[in-house]
Backbone bond lengths (Angstrom), bond angles and torsions (degrees), N, CA, C in turn:
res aa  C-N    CA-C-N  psi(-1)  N-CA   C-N-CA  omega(-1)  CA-C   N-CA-C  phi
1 X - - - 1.389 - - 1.491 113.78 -
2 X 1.219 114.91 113.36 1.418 139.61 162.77 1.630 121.64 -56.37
3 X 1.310 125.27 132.98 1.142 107.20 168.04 1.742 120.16 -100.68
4 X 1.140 141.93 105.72 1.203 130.59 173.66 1.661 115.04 -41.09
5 X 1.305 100.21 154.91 1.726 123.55 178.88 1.456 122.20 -102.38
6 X 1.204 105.96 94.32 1.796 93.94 -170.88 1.449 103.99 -65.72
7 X 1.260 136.19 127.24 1.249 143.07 164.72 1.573 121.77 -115.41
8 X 1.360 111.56 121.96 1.276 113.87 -173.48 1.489 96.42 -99.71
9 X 1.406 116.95 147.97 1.455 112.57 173.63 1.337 108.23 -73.28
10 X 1.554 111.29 160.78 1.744 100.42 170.47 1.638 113.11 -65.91
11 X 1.411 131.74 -14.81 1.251 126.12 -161.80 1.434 106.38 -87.87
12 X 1.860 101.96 -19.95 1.711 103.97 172.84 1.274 111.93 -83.73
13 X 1.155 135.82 0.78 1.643 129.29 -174.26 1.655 93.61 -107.80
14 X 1.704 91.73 90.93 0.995 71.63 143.16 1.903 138.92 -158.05
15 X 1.485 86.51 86.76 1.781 124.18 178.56 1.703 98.92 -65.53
16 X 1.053 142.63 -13.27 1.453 146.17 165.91 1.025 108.26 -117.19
17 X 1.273 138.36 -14.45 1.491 121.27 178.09 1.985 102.46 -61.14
18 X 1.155 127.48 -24.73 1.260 132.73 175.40 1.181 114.50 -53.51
19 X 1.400 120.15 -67.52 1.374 133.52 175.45 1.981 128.55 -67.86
20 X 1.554 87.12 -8.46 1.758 99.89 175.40 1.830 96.95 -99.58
21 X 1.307 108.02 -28.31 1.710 97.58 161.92 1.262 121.34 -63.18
22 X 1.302 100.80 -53.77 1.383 104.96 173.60 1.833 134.43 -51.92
23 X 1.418 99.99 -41.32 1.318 100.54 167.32 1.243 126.01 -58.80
24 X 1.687 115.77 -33.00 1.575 137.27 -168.90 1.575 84.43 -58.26
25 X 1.830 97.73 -73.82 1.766 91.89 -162.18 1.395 108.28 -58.64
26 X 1.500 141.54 -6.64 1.384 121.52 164.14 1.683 125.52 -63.11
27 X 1.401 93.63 -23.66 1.660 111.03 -152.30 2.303 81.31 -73.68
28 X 1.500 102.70 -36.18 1.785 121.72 -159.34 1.413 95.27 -52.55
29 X 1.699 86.18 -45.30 2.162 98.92 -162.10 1.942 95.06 -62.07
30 X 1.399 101.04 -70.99 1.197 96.53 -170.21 1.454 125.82 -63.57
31 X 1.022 120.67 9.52 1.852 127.51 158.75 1.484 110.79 -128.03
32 X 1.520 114.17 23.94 1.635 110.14 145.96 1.309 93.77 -97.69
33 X 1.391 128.82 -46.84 1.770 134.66 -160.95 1.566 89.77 -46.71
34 X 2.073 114.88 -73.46 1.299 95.74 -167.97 1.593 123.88 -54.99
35 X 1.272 131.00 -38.90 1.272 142.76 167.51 1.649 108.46 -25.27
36 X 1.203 107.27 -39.66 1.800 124.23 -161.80 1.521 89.88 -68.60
37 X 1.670 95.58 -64.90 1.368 90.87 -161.52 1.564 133.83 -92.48
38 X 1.642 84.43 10.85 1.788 79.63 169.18 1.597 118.80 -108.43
39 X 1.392 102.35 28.48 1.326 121.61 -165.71 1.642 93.89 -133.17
40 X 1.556 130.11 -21.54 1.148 124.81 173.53 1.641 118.51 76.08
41 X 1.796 104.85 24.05 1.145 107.13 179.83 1.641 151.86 -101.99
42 X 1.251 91.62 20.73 1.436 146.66 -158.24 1.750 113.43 -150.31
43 X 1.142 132.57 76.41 1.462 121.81 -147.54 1.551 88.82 -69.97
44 X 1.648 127.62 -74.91 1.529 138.59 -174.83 1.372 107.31 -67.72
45 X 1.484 97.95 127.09 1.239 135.40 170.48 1.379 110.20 -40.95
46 X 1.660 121.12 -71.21 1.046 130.90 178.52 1.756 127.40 -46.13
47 X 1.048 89.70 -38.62 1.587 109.50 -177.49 1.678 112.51 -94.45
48 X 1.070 118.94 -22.67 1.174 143.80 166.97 1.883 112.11 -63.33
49 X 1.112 113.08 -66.35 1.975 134.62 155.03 1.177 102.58 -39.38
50 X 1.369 126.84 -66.95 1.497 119.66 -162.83 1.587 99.52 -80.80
51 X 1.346 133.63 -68.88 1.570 96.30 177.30 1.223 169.10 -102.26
52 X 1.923 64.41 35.97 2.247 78.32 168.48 1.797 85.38 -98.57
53 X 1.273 127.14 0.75 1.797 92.89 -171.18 1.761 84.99 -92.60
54 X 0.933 106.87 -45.79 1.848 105.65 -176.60 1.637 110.16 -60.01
55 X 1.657 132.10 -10.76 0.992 117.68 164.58 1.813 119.60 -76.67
56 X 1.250 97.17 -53.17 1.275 116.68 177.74 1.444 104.08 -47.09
57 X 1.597 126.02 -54.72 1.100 107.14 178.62 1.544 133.16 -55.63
58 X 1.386 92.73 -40.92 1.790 111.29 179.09 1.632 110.80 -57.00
59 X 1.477 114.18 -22.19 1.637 116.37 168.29 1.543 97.32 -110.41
60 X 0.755 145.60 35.86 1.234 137.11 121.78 1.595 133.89 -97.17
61 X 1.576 122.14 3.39 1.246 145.33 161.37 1.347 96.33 -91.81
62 X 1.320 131.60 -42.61 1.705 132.26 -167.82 1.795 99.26 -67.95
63 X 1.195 106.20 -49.26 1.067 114.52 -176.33 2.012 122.49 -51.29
64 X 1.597 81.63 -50.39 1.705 107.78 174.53 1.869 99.48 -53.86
65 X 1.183 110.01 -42.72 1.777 99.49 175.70 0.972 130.00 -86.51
66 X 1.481 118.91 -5.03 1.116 136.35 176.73 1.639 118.11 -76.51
67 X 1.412 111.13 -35.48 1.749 148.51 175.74 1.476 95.52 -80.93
68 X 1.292 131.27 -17.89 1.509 99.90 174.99 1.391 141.90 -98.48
69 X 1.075 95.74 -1.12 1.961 96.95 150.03 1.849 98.27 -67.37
70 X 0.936 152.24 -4.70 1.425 126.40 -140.58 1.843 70.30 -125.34
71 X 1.821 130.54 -33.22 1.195 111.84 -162.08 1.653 103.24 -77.58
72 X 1.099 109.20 -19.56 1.574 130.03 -161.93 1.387 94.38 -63.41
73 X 1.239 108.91 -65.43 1.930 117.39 179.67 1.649 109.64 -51.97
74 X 1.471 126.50 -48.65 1.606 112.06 169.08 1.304 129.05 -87.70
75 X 1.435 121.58 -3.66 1.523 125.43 169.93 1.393 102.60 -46.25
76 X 1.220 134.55 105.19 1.518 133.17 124.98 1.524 123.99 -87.47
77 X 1.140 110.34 -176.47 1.357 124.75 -158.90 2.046 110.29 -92.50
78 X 1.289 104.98 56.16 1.408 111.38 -168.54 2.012 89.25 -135.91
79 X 1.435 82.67 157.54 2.024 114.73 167.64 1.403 100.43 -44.63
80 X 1.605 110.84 -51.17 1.817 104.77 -165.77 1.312 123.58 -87.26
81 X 1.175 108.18 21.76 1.969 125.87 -158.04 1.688 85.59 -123.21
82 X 1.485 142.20 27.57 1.252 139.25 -178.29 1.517 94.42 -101.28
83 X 1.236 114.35 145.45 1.645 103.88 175.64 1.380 100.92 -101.79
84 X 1.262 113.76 -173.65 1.814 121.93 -163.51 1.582 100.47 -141.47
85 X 1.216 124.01 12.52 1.647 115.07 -176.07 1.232 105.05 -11.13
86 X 1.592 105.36 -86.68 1.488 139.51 -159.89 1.529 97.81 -52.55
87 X 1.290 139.85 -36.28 1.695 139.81 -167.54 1.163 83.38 -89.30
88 X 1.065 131.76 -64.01 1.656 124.85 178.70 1.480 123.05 -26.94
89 X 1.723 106.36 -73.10 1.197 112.06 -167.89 2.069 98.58 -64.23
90 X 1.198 125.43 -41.63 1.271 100.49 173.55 1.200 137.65 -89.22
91 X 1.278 112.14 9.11 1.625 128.35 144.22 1.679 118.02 -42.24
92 X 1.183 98.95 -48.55 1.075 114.34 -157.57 2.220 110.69 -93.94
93 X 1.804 92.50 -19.90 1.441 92.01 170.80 1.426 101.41 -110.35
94 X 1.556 133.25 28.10 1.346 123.75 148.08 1.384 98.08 -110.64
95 X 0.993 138.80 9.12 1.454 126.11 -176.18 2.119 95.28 -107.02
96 X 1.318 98.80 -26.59 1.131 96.53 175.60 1.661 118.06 -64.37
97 X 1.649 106.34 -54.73 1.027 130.28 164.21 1.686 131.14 -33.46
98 X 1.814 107.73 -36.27 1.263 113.84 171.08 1.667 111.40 -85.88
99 X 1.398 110.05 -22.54 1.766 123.40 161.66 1.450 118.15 -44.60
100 X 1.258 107.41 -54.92 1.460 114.51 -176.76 1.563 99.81 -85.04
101 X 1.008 134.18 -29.55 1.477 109.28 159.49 1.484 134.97 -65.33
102 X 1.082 105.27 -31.96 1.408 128.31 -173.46 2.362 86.43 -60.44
103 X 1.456 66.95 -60.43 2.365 79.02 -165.36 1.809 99.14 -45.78
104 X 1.059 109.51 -46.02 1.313 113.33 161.65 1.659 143.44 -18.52
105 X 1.674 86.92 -84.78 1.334 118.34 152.86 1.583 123.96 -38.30
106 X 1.503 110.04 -48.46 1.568 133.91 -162.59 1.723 101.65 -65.31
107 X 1.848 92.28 -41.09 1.484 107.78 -171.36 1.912 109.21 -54.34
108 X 0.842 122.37 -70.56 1.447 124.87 177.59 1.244 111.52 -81.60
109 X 1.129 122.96 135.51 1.763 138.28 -179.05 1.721 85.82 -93.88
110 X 1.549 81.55 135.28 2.120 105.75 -164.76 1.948 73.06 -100.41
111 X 1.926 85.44 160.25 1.240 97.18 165.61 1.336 137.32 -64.19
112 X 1.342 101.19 -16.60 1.725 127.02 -159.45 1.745 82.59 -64.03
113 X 1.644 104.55 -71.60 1.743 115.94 -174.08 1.407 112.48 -47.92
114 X 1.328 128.90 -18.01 1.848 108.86 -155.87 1.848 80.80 -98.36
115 X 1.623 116.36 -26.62 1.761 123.39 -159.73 1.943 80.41 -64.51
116 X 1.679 127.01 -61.50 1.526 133.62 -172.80 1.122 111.48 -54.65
117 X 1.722 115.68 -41.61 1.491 114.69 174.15 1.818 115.27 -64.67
118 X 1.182 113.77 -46.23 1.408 117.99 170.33 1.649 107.87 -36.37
119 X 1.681 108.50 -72.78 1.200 122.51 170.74 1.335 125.43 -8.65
120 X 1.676 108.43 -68.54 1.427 123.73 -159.01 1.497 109.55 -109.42
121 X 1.791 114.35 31.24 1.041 124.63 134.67 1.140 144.94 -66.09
122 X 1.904 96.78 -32.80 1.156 112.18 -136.02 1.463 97.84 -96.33
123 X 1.732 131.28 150.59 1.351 139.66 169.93 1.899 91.70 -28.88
124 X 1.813 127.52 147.89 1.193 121.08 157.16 1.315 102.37 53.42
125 X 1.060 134.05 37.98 1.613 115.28 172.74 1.426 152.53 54.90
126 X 1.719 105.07 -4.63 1.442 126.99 -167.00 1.506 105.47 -126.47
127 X 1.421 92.80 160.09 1.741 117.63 171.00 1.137 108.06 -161.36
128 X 1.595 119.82 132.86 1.528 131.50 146.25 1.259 118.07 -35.59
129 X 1.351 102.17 155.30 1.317 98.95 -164.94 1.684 108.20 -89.28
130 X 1.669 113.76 -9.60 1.070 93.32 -178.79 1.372 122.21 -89.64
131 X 2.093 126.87 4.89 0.939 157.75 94.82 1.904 111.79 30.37
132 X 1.207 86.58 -49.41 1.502 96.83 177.44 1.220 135.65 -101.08
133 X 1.644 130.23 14.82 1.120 121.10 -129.45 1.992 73.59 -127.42
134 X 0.650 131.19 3.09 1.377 130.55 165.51 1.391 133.46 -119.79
135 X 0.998 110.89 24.84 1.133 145.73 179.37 1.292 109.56 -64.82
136 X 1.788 106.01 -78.24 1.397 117.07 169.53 1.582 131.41 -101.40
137 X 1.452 94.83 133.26 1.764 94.64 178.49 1.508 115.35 -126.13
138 X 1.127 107.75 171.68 1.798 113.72 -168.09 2.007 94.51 -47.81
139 X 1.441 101.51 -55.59 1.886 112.97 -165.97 2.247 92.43 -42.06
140 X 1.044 106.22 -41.12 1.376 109.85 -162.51 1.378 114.61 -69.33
141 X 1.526 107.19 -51.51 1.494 129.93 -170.10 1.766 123.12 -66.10
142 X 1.626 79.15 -50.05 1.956 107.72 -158.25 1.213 86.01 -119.45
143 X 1.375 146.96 -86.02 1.440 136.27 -152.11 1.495 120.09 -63.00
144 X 1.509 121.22 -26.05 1.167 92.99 -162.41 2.206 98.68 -89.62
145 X 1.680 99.45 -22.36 1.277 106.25 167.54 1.843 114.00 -49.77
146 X 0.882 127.58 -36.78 1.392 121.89 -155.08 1.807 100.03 -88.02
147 X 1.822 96.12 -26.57 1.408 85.80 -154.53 1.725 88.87 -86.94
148 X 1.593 118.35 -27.17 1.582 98.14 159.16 1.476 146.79 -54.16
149 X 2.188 106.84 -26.99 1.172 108.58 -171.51 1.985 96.88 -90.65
150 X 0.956 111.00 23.59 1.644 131.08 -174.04 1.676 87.83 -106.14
151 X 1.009 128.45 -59.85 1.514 131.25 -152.13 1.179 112.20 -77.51
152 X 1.211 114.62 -42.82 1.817 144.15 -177.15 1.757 102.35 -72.66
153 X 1.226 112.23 -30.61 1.868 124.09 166.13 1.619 101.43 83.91
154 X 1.964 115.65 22.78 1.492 124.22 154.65 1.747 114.17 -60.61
155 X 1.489 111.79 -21.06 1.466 111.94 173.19 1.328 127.99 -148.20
156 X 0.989 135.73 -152.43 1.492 120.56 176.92 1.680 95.24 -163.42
157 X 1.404 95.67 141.09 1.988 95.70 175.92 1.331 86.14 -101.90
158 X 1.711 137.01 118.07 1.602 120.60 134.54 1.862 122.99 -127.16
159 X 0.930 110.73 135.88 1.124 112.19 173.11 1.380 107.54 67.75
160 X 1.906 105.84 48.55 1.176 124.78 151.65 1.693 102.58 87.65
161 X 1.665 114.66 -21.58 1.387 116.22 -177.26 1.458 127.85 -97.83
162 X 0.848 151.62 101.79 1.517 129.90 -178.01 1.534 127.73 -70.89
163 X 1.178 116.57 128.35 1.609 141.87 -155.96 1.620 102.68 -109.49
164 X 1.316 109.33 132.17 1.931 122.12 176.45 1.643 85.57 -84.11
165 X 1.550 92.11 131.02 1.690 106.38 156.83 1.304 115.24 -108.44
166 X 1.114 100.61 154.32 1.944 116.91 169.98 1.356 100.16 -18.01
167 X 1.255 130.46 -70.95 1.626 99.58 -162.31 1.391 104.48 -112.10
168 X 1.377 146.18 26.02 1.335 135.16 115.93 1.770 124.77 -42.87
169 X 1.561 124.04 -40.41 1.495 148.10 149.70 1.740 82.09 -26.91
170 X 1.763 101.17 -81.59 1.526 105.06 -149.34 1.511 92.98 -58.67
171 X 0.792 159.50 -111.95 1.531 176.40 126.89 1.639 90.35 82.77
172 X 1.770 112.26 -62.84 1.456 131.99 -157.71 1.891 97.13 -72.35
173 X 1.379 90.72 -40.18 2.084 80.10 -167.29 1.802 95.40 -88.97
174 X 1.317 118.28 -9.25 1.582 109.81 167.40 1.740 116.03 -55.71
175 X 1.966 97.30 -59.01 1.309 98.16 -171.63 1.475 105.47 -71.49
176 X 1.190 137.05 -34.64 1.215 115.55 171.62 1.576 133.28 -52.96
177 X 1.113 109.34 -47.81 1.752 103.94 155.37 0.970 142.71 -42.10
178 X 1.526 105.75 -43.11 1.499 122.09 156.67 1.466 124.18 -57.29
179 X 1.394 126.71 -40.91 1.034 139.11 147.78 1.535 120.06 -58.39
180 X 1.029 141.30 -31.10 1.306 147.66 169.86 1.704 99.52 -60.92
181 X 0.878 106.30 -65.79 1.771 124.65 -169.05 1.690 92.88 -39.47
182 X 1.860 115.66 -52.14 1.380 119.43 -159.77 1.751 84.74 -88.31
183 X 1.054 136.07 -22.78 1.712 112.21 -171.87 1.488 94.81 88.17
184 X 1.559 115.16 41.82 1.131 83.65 156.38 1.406 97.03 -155.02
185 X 1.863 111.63 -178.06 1.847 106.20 -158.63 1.567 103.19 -93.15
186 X 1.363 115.34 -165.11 1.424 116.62 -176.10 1.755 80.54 -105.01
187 X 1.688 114.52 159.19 1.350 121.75 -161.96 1.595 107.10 154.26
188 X 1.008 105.72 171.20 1.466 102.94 -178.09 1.768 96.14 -179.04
């Protein structure tokens, strides 16, 4: 007595075909976003992120119903024939989610990069440290940040003080959750 081999073809499994859609339409969002903005067609960032990631997603659910006569015909009765909507679609809104941080991040040059950029100017790779000490100034650090999160309408200068607005709040208690979730603080 022999034992037979259940073999599913690779074209019937398909428990990742969910999440390889999904990645595709991530790859769409994030090269319409850059597309947007190096074309200036989408002026805000913020508003810009959310609805190309909520479009893309919404045709990538259109799409998912569109594919289901096609899942109906390879569903057999195997582990890899499970679909992943739901792992999918939030695959795809934390991957979004680490995008817009990243675009974020990208936006202001951290001190860490300008101290490496200094560095790997330099003849041999090195600099003293006192080499560095002009580097950074208040205009670089603090002014030119404030006068963007001023522009963007995250704050407001009046009466000499600066004030958190509604969606500077949203922006600040987003990343903290997000950061909460990973264990880790707000910082940069």
């Amino acid at each position: 007595g022999g034992h037979e081999i259940n073999f599913t073809p690779p074209w019937k499994r398909i428990s990742m075909f969910d999440l390889i859609l999904a990645f595709f339409f991530y790859v769409l969002f994030v090269s319409s976003d850059i597309v947007s903005y190096r074309f200036g067609i989408i002026r805000f960032q913020t508003a810009r992120f959310f609805f190309l990631c909520f479009s893309w997603l919404v045709l990538y659910h259109v799409t998912l119903h569109y594919l289901e006569p096609f899942y109906s015909t390879v569903i057999a009765s195997s582990p890899f024939s499970v679909r992943l909507v739901i792992s999918s679609s939030f695959f795809y809104f934390l991957a979004s989610l680490w995008y817009f941080g990243q675009v974020i991040v990208i936006h202001y040059e951290s001190p860490s990069m300008r101290i490496l950029d200094a560095i790997a100017k330099k003849e041999n790779f090195e600099i003293a440290p006192h080499q560095l000490d002009g580097l950074f100034s208040n205009e670089g650090l603090i002014h030119s940040r404030l006068n963007d999160l001023v522009m963007h309408g995250h704050i407001k200068l009046e009466s000499g003080r600066y004030h958190i607005q509604p969606k500077g709040a949203f922006i600040l208690n987003s990343v903290r959750f997000y950061r909460s979730l990973l264990g880790r603080e707000i910082g940069g």
